[in-house]
LUMKOLMI-698245 format. One line per 10 residues: for each residue x, y, z of N, C-alpha, C, O, CB. Coordinates in steps of 0.02 Angstrom, whole numbers. Glycine has a CB too. Example, Ala and Ser with C-alpha at 12.3 -4.5 7.8 and 13.67 -1.06 7.14 Angstrom:
% LUMKOLMI-698245
660/-284/390/615/-225/390/660/-165/390/712/-166/423/565/-224/452 ~ 642/-112/354/684/-53/357/645/2/394/670/57/402/704/-30/286
***
This chain:
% LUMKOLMI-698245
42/-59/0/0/0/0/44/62/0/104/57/10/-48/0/61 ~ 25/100/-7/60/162/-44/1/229/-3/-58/229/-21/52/152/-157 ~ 18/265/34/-16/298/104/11/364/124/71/377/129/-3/253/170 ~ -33/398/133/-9/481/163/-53/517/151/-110/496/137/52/522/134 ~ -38/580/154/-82/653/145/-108/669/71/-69/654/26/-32/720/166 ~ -152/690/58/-157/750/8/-211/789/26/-267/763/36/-166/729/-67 ~ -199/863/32/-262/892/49/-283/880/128/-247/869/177/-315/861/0 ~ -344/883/125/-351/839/218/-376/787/231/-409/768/279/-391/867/272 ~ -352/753/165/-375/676/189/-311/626/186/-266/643/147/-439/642/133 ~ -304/575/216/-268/529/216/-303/493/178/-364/486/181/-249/507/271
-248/456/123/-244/395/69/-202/337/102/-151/341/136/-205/420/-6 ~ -243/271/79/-195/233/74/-211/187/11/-253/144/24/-184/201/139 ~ -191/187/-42/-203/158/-93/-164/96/-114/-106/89/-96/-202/202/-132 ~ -201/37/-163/-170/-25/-155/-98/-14/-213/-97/37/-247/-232/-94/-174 ~ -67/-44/-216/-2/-32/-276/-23/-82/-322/9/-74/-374/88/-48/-249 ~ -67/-133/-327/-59/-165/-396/-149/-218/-367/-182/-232/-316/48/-224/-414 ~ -149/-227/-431/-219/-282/-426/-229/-333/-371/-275/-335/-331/-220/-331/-489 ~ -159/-389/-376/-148/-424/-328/-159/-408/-234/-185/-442/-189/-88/-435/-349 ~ -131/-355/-234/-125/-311/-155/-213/-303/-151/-234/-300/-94/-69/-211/-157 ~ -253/-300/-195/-313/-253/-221/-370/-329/-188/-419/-331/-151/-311/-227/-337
-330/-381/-227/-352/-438/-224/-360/-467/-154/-415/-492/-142/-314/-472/-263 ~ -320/-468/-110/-290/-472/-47/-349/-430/15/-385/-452/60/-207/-433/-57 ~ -336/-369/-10/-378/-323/25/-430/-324/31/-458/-311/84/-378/-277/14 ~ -462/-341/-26/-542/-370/-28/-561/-420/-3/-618/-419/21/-568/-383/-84 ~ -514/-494/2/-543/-538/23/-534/-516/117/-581/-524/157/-510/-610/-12 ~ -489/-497/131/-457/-462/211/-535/-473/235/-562/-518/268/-418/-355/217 ~ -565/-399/194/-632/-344/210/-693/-409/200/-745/-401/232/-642/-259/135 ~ -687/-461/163/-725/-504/138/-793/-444/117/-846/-435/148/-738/-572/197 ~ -767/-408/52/-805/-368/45/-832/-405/-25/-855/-370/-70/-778/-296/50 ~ -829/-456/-28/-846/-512/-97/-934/-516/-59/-981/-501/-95/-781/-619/-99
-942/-531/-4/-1006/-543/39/-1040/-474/19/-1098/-485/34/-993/-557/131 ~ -1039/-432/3/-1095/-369/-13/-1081/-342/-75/-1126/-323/-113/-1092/-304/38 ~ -1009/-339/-93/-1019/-293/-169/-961/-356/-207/-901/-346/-201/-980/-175/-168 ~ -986/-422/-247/-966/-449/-280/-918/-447/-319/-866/-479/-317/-994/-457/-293 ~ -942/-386/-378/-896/-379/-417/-842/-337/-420/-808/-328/-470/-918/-374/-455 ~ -834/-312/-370/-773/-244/-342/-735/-251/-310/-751/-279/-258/-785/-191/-309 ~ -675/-234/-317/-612/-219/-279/-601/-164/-234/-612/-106/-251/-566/-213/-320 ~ -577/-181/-173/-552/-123/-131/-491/-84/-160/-438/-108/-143/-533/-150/-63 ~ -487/-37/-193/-413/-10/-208/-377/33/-182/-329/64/-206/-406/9/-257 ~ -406/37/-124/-405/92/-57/-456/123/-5/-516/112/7/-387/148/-80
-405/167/23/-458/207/82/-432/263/57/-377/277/33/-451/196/175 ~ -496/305/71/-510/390/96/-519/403/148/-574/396/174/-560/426/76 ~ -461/428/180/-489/464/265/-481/392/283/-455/345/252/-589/510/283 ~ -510/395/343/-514/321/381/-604/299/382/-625/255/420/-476/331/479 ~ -652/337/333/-707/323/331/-745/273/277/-797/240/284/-726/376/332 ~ -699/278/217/-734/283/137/-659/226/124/-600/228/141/-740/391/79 ~ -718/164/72/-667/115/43/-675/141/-29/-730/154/-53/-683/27/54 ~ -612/148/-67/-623/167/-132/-631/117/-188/-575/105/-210/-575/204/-146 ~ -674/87/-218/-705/28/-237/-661/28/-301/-621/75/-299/-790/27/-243 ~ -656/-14/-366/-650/-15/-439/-704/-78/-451/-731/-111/-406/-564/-28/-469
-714/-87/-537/-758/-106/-544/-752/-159/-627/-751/-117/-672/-801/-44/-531 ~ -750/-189/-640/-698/-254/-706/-726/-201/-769/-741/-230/-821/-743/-380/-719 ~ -735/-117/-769/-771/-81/-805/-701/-17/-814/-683/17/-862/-852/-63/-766 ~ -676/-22/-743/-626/32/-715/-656/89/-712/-638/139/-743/-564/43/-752 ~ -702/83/-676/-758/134/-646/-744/137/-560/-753/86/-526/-846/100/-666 ~ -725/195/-531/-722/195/-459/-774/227/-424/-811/270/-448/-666/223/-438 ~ -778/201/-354/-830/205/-318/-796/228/-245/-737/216/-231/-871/136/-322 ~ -845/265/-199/-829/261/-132/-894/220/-100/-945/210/-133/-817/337/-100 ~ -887/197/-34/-949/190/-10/-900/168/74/-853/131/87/-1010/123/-61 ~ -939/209/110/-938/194/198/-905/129/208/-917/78/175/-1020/188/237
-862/135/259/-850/77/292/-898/47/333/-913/-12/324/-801/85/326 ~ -930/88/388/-971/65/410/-1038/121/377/-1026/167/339/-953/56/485 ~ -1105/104/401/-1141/46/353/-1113/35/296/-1110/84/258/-1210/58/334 ~ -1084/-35/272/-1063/-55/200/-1123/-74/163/-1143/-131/175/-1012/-114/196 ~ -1155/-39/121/-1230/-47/108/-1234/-17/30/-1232/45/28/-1284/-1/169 ~ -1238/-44/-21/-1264/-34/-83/-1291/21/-97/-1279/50/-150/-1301/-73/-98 ~ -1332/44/-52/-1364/89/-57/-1315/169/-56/-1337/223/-77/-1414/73/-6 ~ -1261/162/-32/-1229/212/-19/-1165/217/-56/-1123/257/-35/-1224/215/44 ~ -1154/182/-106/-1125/169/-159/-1127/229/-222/-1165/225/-270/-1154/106/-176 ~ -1071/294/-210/-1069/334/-257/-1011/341/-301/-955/333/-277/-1083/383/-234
-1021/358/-366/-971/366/-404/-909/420/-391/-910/481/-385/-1001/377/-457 ~ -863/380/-390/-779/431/-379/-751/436/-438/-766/400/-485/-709/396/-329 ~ -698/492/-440/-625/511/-485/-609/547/-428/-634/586/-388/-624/558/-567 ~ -531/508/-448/-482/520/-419/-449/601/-431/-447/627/-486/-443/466/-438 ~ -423/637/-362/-410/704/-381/-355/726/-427/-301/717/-398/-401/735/-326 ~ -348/748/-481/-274/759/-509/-216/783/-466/-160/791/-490/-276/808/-563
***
């Protein structure tokens, strides 16, 4: 993972698919959002999702709920 500041949030982002791979099963986040990868955190609140589309997502750590599933880009 690859981790620090930008702005006022803390990142910690995965370095490659595999790490991505790893992280997701950790979170066993396969049990609510199937087809997505964890490819990080925002802040210590928000998992930053990808998607077999390469479409990113945030959604809450806690409640992890579909419903709260919004579309991200990353800041330049």
């Amino acid at each position: 993972m690859t981790e620090g500041w930008f702005n006022d949030n803390y990142w910690a982002l995965c370095d490659d698919e595999k790490e991505a791979t790893q992280v997701t099963a950790l979170y066993g986040l396969a049990d609510y959002f199937p087809d997505y990868l964890i490819v990080g955190l925002r802040g210590w609140d928000d998992f930053i999702l990808g998607n077999r589309q390469s479409r990113y997502f945030t959604v809450p750590t806690v409640p992890l709920d579909e419903q709260y599933l919004e579309p991200f880009d990353f800041p330049a």
